[in-house]
C-alpha positions in Angstrom: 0.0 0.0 0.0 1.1 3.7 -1.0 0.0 6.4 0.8 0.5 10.3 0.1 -0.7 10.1 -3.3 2.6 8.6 -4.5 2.9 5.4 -6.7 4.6 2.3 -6.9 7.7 1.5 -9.1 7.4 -0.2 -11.8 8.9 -3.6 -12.5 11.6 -4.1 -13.8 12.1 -5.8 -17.4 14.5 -9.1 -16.8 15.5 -10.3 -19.4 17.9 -12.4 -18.2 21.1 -10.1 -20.1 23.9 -9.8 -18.0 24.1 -5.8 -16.7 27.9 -5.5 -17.1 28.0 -6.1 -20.7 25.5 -3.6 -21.5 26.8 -0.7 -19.4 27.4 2.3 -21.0 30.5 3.4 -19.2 33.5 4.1 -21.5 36.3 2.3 -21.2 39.7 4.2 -19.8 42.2 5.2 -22.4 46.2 5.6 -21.9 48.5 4.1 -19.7 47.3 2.1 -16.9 49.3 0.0 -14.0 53.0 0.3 -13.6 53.1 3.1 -16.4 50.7 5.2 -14.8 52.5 4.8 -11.3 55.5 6.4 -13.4 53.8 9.6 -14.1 54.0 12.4 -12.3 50.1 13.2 -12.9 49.5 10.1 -11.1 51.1 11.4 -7.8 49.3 14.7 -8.2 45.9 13.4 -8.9 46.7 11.2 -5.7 47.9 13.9 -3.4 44.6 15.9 -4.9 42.1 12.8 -3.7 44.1 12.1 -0.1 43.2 16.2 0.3 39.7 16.1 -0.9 38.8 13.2 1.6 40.8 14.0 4.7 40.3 17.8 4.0 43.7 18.4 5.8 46.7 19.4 4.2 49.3 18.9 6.8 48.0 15.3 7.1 47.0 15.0 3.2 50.9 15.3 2.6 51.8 12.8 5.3 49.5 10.2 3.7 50.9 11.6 0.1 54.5 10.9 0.8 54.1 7.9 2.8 52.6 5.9 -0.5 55.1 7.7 -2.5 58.2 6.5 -0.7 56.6 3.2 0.2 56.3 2.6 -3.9 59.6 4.1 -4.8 61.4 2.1 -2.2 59.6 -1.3 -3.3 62.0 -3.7 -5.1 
C-alpha cells in the first residue's frame, strides 16, 4: 500500500542479459598499471584525492608521501 498520493515503481524488465555487458561506461584510455605509477600526474591526482577526503593538508601530505616512498622504495 502507497500512501501520500505517491505510486509504486514499476517492475523491472529481466531479461535475463547480464548488466555488465550492456553498461554504457567508457572504457579508460592511456597508460594504466606500472606506467601510470610512473607519471608524475598520477602522484598529483593522488595527493589531490588524499586532500579532498581528509580535507587536511598537513595530514593530506603525510599520507601523500608515505605511499610515495613506500612505492619508490619497493623492489
Amino acid at each position: 500500500m502507497v500512501l501520500g498520493g505517491g505510486t509504486a515503481a514499476a517492475p523491472k524488465a529481466d531479461d535475463g542479459a547480464d548488466q555488465a555487458s550492456t553498461s554504457s561506461a567508457p572504457t579508460a584510455q592511456g597508460v594504466s598499471g606500472a606506467e601510470a605509477v610512473k607519471s608524475e600526474e598520477f602522484w598529483v591526482d593522488l595527493r589531490g584525492f588524499l586532500l579532498q577526503r581528509v580535507r587536511d593538508e598537513k595530514y593530506a601530505d603525510e599520507l601523500f608521501n608515505t605511499f610515495r616512498k613506500g612505492w619508490e622504495g619497493k623492489p
